[in-house]
Biopython code that builds the backbone (N, CA, C, O; Angstrom):
import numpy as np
from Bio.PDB.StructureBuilder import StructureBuilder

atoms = [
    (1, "UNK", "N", (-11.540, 10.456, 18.016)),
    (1, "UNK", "CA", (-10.113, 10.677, 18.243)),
    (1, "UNK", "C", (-9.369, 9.354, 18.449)),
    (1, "UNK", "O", (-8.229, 9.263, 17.994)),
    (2, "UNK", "N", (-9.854, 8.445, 19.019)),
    (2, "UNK", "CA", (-9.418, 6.883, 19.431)),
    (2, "UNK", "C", (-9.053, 6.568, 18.146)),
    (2, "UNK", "O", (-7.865, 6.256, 18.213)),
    (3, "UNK", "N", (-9.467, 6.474, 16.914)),
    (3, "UNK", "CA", (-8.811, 6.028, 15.802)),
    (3, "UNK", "C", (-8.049, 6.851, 14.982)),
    (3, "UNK", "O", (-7.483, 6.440, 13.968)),
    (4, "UNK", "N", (-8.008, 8.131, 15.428)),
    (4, "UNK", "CA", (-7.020, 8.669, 14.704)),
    (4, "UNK", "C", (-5.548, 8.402, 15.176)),
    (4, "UNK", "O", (-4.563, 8.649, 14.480)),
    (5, "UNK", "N", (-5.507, 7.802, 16.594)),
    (5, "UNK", "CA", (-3.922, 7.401, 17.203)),
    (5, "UNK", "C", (-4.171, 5.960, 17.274)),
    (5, "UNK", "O", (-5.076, 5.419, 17.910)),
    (6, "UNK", "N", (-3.102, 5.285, 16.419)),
    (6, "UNK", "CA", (-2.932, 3.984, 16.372)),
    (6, "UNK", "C", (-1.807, 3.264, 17.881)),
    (6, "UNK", "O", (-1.264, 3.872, 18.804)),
    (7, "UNK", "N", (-1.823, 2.302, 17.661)),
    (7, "UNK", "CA", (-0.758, 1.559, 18.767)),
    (7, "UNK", "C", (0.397, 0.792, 17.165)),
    (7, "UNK", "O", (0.301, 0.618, 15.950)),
    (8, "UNK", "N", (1.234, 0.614, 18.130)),
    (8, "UNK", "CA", (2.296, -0.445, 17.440)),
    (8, "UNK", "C", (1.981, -1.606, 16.429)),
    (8, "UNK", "O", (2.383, -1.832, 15.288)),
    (9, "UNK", "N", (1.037, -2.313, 17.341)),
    (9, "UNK", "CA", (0.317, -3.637, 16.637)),
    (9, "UNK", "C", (-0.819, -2.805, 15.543)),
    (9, "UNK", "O", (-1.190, -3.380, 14.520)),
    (10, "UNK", "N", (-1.128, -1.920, 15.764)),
    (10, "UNK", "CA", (-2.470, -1.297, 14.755)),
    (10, "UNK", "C", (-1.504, -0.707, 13.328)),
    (10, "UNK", "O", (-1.723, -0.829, 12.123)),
    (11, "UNK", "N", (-0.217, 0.057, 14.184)),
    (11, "UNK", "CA", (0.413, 0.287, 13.056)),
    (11, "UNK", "C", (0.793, -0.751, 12.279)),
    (11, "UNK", "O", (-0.069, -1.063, 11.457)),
    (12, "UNK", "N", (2.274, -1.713, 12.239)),
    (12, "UNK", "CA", (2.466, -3.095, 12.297)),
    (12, "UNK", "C", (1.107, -3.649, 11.129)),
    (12, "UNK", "O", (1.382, -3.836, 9.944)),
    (13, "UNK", "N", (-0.055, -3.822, 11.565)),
    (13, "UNK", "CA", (-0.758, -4.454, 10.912)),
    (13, "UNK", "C", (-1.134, -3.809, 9.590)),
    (13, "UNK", "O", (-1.448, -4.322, 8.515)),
    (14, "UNK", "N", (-0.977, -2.120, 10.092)),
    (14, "UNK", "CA", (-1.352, -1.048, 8.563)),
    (14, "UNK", "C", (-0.517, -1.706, 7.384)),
    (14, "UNK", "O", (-0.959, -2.361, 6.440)),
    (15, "UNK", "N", (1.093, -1.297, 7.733)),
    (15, "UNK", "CA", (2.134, -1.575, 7.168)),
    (15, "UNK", "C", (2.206, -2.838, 6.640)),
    (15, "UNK", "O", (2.792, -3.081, 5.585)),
    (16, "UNK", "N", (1.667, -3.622, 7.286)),
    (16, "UNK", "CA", (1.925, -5.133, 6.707)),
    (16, "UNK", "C", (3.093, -5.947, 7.404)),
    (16, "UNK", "O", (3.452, -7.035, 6.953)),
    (17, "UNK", "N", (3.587, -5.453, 8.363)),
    (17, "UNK", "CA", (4.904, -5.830, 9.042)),
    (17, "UNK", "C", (4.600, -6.898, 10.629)),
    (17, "UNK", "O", (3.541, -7.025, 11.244)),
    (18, "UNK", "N", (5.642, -7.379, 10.856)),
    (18, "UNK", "CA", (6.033, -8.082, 11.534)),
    (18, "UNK", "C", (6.423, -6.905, 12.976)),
    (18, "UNK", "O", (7.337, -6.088, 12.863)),
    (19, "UNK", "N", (5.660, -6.999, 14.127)),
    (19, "UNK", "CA", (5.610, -5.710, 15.204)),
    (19, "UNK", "C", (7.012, -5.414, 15.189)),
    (19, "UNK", "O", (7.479, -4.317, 14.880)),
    (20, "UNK", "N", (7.617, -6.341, 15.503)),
    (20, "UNK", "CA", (9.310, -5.706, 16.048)),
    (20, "UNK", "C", (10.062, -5.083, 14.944)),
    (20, "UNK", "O", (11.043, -4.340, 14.966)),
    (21, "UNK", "N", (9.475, -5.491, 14.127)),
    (21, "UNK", "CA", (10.236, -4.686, 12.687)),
    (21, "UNK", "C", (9.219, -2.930, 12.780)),
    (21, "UNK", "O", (9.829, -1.913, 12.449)),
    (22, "UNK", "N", (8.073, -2.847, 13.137)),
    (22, "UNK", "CA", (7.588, -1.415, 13.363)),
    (22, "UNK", "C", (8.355, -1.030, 14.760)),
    (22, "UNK", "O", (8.589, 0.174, 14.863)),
    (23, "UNK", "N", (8.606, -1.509, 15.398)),
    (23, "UNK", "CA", (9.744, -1.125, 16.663)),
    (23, "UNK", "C", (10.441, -0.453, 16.610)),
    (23, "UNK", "O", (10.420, 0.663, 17.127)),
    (24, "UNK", "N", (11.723, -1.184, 15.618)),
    (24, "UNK", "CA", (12.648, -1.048, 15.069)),
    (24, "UNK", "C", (12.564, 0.401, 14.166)),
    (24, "UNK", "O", (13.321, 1.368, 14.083)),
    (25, "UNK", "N", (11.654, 0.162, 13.726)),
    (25, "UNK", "CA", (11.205, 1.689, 12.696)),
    (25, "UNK", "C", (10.704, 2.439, 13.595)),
    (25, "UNK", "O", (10.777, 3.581, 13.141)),
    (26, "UNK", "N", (10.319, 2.460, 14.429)),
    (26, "UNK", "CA", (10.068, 3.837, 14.644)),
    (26, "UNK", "C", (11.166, 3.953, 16.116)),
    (26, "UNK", "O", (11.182, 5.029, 16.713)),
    (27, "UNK", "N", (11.786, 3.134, 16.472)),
    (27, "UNK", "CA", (13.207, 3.415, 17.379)),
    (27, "UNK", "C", (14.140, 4.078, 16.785)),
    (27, "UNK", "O", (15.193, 4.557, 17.205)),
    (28, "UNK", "N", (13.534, 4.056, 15.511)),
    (28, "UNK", "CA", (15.265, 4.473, 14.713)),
    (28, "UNK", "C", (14.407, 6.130, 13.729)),
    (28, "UNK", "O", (14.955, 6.970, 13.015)),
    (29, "UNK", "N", (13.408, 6.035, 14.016)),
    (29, "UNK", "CA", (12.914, 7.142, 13.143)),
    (29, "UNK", "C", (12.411, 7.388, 12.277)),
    (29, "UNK", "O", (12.005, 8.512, 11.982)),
    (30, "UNK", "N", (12.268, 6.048, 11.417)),
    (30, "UNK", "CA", (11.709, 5.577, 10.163)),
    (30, "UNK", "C", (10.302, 5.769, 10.212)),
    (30, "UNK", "O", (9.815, 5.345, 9.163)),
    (31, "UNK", "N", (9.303, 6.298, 11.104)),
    (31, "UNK", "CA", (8.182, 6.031, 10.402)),
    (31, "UNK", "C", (8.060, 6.689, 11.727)),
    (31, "UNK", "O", (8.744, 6.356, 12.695)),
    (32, "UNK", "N", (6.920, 7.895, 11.747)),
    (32, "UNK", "CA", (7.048, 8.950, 12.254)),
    (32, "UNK", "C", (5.994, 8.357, 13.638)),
    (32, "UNK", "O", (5.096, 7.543, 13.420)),
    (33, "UNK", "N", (6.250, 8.855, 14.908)),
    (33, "UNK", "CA", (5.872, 8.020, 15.865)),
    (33, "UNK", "C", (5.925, 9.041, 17.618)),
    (33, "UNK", "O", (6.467, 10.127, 17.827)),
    (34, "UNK", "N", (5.613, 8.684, 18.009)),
    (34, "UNK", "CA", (5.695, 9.761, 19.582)),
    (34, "UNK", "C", (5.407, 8.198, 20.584)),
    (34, "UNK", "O", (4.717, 7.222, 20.289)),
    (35, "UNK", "N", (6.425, 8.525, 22.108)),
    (35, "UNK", "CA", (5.912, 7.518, 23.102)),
    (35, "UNK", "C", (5.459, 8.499, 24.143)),
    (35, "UNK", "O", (5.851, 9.568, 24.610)),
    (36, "UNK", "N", (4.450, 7.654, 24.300)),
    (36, "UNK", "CA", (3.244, 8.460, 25.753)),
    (36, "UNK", "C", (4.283, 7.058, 27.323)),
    (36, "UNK", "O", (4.148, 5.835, 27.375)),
    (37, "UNK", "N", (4.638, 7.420, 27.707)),
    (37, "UNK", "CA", (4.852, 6.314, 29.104)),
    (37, "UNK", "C", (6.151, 5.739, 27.775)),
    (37, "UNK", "O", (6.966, 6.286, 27.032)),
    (38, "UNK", "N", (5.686, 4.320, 28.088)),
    (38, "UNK", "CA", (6.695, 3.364, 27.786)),
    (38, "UNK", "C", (6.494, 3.309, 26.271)),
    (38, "UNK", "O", (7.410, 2.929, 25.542)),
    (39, "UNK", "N", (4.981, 3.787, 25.658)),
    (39, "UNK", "CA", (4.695, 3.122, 24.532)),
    (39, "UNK", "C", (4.812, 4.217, 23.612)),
    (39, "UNK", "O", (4.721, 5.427, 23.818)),
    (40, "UNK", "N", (5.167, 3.171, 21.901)),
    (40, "UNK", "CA", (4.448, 4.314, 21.214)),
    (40, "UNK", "C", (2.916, 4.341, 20.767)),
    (40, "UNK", "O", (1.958, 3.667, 21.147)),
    (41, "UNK", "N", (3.040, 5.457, 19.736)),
    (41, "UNK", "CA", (1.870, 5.563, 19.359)),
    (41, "UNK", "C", (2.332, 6.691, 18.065)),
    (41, "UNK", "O", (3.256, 7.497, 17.957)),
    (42, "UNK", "N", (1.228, 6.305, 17.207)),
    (42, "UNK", "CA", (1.361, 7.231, 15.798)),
    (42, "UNK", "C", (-0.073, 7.649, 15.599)),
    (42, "UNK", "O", (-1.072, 6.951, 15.773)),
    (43, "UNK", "N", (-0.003, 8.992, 15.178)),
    (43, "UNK", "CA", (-0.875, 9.444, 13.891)),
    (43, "UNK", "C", (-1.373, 8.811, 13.024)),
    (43, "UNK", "O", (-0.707, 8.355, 12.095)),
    (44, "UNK", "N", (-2.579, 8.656, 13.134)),
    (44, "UNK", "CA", (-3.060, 7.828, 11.585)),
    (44, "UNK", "C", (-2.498, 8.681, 9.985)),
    (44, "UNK", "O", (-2.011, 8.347, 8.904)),
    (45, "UNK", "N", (-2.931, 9.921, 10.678)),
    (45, "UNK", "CA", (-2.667, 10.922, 9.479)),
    (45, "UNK", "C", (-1.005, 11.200, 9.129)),
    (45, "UNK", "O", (-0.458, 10.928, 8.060)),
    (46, "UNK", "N", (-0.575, 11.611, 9.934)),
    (46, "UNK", "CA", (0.871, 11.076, 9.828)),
    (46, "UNK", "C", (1.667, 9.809, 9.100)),
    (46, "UNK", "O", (2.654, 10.006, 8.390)),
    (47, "UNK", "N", (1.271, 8.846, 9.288)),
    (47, "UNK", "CA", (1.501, 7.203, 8.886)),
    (47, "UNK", "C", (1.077, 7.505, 7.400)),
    (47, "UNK", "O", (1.899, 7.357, 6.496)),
    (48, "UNK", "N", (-0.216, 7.932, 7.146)),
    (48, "UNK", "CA", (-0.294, 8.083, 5.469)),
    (48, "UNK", "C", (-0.034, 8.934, 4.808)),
    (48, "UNK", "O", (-0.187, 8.825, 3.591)),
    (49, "UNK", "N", (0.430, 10.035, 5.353)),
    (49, "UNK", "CA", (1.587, 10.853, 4.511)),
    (49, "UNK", "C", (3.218, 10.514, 4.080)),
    (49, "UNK", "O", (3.899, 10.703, 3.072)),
    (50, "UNK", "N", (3.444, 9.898, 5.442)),
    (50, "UNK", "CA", (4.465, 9.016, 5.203)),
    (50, "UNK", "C", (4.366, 8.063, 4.192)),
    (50, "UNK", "O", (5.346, 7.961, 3.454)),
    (51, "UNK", "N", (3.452, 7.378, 3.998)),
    (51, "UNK", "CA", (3.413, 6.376, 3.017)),
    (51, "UNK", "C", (3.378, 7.159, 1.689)),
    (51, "UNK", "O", (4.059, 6.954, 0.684)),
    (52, "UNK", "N", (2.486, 8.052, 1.889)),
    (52, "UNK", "CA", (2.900, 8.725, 0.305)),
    (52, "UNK", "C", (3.614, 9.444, -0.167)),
    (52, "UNK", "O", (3.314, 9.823, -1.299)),
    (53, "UNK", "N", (4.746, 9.916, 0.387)),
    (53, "UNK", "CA", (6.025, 10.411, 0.780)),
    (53, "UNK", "C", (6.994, 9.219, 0.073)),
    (53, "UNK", "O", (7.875, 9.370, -0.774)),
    (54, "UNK", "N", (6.668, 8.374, 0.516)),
    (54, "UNK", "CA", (7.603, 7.163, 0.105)),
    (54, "UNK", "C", (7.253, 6.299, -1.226)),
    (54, "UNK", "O", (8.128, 5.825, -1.952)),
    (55, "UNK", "N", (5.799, 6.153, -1.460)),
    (55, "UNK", "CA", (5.772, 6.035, -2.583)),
    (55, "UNK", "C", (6.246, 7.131, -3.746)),
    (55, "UNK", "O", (6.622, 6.647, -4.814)),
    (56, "UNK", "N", (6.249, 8.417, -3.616)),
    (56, "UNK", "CA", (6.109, 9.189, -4.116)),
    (56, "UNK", "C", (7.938, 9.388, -4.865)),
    (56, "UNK", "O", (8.385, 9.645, -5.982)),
    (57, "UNK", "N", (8.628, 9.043, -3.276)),
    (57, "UNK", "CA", (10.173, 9.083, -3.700)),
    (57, "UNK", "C", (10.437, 7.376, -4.352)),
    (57, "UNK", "O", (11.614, 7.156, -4.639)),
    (58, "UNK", "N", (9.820, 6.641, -4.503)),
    (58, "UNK", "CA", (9.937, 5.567, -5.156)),
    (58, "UNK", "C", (9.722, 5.551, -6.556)),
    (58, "UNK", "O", (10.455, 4.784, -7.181)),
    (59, "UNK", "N", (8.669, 6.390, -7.379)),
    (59, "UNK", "CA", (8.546, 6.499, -8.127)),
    (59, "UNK", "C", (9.602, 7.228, -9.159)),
    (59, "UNK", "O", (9.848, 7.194, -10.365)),
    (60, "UNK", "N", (10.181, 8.045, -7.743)),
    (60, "UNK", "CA", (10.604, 9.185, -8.398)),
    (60, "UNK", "C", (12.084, 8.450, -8.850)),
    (60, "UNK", "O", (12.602, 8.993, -9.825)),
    (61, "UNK", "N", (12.800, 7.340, -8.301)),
    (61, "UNK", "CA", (13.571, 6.854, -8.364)),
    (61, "UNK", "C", (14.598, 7.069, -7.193)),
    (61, "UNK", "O", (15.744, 6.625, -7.129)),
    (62, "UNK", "N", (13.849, 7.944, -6.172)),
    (62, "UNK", "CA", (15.027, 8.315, -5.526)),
    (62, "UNK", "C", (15.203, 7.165, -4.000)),
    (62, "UNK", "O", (14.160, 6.821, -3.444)),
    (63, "UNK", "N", (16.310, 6.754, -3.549)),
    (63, "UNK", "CA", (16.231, 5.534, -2.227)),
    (63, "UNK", "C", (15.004, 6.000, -1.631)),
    (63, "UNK", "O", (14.445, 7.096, -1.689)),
    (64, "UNK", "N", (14.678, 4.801, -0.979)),
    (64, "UNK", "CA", (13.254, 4.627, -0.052)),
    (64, "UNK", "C", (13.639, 5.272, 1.302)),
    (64, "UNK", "O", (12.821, 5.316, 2.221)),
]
sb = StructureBuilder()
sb.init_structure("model")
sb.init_model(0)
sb.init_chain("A")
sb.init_seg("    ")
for serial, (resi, resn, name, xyz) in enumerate(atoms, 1):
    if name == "N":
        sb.init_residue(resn, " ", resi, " ")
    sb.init_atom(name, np.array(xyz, "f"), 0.0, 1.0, " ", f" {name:<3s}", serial, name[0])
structure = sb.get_structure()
């Protein structure tokens, strides 16, 4: 179960991003996310549906 819930920096590093920019995304909603206390935390499984969600509307031509 420990690796199926990522942290910020675990996400961040999935994505390829810079942490405060996964912050930012998931403060604002962009990238699907829950906070336990102060922090968040994501779904592994979640995070890659999202991603293929987004590739998927990329292809399709439609905004990211």
């Amino acid at each position: 179960m420990a690796d199926e819930i990522l942290t910020i920096r675990e996400v961040a590093e999935l994505l390829k991003l810079n942490e405060k920019t996964a912050y930012k995304l998931a403060l604002a909603g962009e990238i699907p996310g829950f906070k336990v206390g102060g922090s968040w935390r994501f779904e592994r499984q979640a995070i890659a549906s999202w991603i293929k969600r987004k590739v998927e509307e990329q292809q399709k031509g439609r905004p990211a």
